[in-house]
C-alpha positions as CSV (number, residue, x, y, z in Angstrom):
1,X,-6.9,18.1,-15.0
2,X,-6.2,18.4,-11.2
3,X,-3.0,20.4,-10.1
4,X,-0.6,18.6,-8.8
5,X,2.4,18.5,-6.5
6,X,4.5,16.1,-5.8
7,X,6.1,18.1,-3.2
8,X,3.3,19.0,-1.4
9,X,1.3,16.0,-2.2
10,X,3.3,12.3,-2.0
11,X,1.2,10.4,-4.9
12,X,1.6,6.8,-3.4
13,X,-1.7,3.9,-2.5
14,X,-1.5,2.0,0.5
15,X,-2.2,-1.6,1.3
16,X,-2.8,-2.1,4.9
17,X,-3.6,-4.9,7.4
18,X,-5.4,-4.4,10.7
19,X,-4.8,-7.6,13.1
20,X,-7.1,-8.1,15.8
21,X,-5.5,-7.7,19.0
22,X,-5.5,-11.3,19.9
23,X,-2.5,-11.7,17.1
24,X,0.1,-9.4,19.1
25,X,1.7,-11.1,21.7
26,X,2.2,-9.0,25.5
27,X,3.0,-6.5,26.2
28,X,1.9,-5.1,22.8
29,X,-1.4,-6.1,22.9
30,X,-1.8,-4.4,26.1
31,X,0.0,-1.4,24.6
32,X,-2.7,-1.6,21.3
33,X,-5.5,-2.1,23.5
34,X,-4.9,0.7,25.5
35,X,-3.8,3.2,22.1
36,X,-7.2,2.2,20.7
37,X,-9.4,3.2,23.7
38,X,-7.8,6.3,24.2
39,X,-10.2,8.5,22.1
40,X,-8.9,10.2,18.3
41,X,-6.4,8.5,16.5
42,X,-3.5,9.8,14.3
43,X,-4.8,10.0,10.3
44,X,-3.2,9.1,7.7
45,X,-2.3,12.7,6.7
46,X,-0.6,13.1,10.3
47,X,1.6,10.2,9.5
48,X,2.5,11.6,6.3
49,X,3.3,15.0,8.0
50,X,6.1,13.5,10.3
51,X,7.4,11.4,7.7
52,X,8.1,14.5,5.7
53,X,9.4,16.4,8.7
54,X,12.3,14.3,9.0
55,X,13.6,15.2,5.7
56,X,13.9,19.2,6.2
57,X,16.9,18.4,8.7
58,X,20.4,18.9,7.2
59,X,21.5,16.1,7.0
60,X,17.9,14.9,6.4
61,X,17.0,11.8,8.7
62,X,15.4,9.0,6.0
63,X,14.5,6.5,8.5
64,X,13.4,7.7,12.2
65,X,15.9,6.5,14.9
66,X,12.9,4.8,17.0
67,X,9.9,3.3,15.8
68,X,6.7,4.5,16.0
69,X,4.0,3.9,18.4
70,X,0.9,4.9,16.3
71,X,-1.0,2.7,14.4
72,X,-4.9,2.9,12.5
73,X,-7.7,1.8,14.2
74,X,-11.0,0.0,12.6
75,X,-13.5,-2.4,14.2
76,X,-14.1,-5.3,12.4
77,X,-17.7,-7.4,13.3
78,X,-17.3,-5.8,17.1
79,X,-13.7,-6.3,17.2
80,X,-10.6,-3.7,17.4
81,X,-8.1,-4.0,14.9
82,X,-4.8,-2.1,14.5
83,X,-2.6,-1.4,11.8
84,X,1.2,-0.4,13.5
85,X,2.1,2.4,11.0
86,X,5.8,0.8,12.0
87,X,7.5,3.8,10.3
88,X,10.9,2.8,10.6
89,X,10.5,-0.5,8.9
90,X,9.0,0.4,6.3
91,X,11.9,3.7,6.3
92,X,14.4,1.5,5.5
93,X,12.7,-0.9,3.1
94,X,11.5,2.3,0.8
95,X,15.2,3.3,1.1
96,X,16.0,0.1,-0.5
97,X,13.7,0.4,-3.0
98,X,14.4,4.1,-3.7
99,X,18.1,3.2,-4.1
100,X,17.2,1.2,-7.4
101,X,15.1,3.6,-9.0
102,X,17.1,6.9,-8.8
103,X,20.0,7.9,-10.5
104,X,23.3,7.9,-8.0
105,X,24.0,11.8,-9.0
106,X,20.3,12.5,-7.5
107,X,20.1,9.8,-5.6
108,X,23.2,11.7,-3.8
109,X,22.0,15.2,-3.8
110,X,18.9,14.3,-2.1
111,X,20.2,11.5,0.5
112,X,24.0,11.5,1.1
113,X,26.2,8.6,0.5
114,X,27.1,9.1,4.7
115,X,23.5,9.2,5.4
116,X,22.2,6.3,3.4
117,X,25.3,4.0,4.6
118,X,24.5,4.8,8.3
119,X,21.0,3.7,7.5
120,X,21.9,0.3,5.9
121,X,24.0,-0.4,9.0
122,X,21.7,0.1,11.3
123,X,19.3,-1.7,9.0
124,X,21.5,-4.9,8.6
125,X,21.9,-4.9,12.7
126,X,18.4,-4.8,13.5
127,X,17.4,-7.2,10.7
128,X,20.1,-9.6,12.7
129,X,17.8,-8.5,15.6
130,X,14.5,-8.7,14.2
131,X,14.3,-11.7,11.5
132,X,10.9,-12.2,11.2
133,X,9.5,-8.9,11.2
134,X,7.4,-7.5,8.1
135,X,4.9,-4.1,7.2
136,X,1.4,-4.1,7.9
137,X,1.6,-1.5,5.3
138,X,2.4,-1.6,1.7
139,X,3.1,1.5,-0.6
140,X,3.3,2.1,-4.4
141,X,4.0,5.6,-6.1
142,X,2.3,6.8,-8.5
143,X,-0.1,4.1,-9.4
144,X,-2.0,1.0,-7.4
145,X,-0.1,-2.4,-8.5
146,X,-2.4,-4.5,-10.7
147,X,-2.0,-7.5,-8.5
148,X,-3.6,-5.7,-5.4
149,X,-6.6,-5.2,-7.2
150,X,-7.1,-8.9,-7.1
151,X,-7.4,-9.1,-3.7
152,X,-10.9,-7.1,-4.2
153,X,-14.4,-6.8,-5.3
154,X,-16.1,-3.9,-6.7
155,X,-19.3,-4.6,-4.0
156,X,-16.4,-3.8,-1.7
157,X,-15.1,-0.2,-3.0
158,X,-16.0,2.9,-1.1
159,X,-16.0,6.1,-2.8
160,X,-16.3,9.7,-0.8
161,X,-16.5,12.5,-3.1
162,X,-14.8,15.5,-1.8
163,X,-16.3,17.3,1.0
164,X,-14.5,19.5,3.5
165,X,-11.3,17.8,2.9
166,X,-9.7,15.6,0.2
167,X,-11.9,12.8,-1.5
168,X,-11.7,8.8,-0.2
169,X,-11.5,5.9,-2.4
170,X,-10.9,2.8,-1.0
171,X,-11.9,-1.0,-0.7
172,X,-11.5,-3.2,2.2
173,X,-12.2,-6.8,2.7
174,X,-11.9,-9.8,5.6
175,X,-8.2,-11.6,5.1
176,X,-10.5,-14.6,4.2
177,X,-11.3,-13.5,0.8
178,X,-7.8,-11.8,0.3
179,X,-6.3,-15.0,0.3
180,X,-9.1,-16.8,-1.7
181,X,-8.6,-14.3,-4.9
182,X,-5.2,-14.5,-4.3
183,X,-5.2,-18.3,-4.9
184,X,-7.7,-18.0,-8.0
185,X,-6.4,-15.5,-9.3
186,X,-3.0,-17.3,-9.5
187,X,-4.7,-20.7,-10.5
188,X,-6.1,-18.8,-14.1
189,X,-2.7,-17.1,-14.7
190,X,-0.7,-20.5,-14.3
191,X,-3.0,-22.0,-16.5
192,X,-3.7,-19.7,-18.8
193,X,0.7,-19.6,-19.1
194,X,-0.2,-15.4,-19.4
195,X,1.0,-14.2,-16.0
196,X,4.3,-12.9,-16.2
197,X,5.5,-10.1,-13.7
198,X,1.3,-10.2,-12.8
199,X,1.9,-13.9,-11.2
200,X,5.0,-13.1,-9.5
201,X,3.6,-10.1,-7.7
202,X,1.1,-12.1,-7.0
203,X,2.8,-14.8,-5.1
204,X,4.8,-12.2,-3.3
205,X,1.3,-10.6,-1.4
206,X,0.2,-13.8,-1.1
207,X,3.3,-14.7,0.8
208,X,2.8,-11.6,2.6
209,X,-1.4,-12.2,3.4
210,X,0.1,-15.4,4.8
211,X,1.9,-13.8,7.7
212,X,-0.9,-12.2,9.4
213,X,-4.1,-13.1,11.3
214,X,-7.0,-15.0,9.5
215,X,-9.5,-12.4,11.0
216,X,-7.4,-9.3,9.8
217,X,-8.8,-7.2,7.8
218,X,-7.6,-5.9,4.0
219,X,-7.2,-2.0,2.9
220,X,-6.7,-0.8,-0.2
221,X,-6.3,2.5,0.3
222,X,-6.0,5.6,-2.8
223,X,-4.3,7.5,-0.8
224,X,-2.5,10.7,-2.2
225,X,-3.6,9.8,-5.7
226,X,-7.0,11.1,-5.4
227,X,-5.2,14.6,-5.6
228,X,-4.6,13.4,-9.0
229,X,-7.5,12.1,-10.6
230,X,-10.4,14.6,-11.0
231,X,-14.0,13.9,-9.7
232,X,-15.4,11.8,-12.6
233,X,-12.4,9.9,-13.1
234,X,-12.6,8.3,-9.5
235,X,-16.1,7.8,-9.5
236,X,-16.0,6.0,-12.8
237,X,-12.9,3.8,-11.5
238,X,-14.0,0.0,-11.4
239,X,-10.7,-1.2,-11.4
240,X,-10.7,-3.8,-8.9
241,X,-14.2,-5.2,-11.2
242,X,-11.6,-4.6,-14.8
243,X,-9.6,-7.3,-12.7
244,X,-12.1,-9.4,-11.5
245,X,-13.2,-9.4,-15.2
246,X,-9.8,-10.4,-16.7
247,X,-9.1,-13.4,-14.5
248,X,-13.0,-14.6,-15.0
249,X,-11.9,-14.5,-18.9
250,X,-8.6,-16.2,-18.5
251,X,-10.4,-18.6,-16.2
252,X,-13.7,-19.3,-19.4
253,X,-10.7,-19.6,-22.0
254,X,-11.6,-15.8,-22.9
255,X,-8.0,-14.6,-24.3
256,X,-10.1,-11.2,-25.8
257,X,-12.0,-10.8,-23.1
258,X,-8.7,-10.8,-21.1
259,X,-7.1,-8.3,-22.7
260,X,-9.8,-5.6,-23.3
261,X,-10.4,-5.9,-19.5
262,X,-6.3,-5.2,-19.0
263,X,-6.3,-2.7,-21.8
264,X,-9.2,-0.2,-19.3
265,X,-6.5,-0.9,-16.6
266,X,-3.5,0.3,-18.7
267,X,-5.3,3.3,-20.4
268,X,-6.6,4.4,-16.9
269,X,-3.1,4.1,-15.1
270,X,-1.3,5.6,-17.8
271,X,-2.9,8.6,-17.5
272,X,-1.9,8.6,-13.7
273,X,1.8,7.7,-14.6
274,X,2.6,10.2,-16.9
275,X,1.8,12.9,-14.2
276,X,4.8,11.9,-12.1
277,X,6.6,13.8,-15.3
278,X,4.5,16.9,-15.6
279,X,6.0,20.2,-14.7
């Protein structure tokens, strides 16, 4: 078993859009086009670093006070793509989030009640600002959501054992295909009447796929849980295929099938899960 960390170490998966430039309007394409030529690029891990900084303040600052001008890079088919990291959006929506998952006694000690209301306001008055806007990144502690699995193929998974650094496990696909799993996958859970919380999560990304670029690009990313799956275990992880599997069955009439393919998924994530509780 790997050590872990959760305070060194955030274990959270990422799922990330790059737009081609021609989808931002001026002057942020100009500003995009210019950030992308420039040379090296901020990582992921640099992100993460300044994100954490924030939080050794007293009071500690949980969402910046100006949003960030980084984003990731990739070139898709001869074209740039850029996914705006867009920090203090997504600050104040995992504030939100964090708000209904913690206690209020810890929820408290970590994040005053002073600090969190100033952050809601200015939230609120921006939204008022801002209607429209939405993440280009998604993130999920301490697991990847089943439903973003279905947005992939295991022809598209890319594995990097550990080298010099940590290891890399991701998937990434054209928005095209995103969207057309998305669909079928939703078309065998409605039928099938076996979706539950699975088909609602699943309208919700597809909602989200909606709002970007057909040309974009899809990243799945593993992010900081590859610190917490061992060697083997991540090279022997098909889970985006476990998924493909279970819809394909649901789809053939295949209730068995269905659920042997869900119980590799379970059995797999559980073990990541029940870290978030180890000492």
């Amino acid at each position: 078993m790997p050590a872990v960390s959760s305070v060194i170490v955030p274990y959270a998966s990422y799922l990330r859009v790059y737009e081609p430039l021609a989808a931002f309007p001026e002057p942020e394409r100009g500003h995009w086009a210019r950030y992308a030529t420039r040379g090296a690029t901020p990582t992921a891990q640099d992100e993460l670093r300044r994100s954490l900084a924030d939080l050794l303040p007293t009071p500690p600052v949980p969402v910046p006070v100006h949003e960030s001008g980084d984003a990731f890079v990739a070139e898709v088919d001869g074209t740039v793509c850029v996914c705006p990291w867009r920090t203090r959006l997504r600050g104040w929506l995992a504030l939100e989030e964090l708000s209904a998952r913690l206690p209020g006694p810890l929820l408290d000690a970590a994040l005053p009640p002073v600090v969190r209301g100033q952050a809601a306001a200015d939230w609120e008055a921006w939204r008022e600002r801002n209607p429209d806007a939405r993440p280009w990144i998604r993130t999920a502690v301490w697991q990847v959501p089943v439903r973003w699995f279905a947005l992939f193929r295991d022809e598209e998974r890319e594995y990097e054992p550990a080298g010099p650094g940590a290891a890399v496990m991701r998937y990434r696909t054209p928005m095209v295909e995103a969207r057309r799993r998305t669909a079928r996958a939703l078309r065998a859970l409605r039928e099938s009447a076996d979706g539950g919380p699975l088909t609602e999560g699943l309208v919700e990304v597809g909602k989200w796929l909606e709002e970007f670029h057909p040309r974009s690009l899809v990243e799945l990313d593993y992010g900081g849980l590859v610190h917490a799956l061992t060697g083997p275990q991540l090279d022997g992880d098909h889970s985006a295929a476990d998924v493909a599997s279970g819809i394909a069955a649901l789809r053939a009439g295949d209730g068995e099938g269905a659920g042997e393919a869900y119980g590799r998924l379970v059995e797999r994530w559980r073990v990541v899960r029940e870290l978030q509780f180890a000492n």
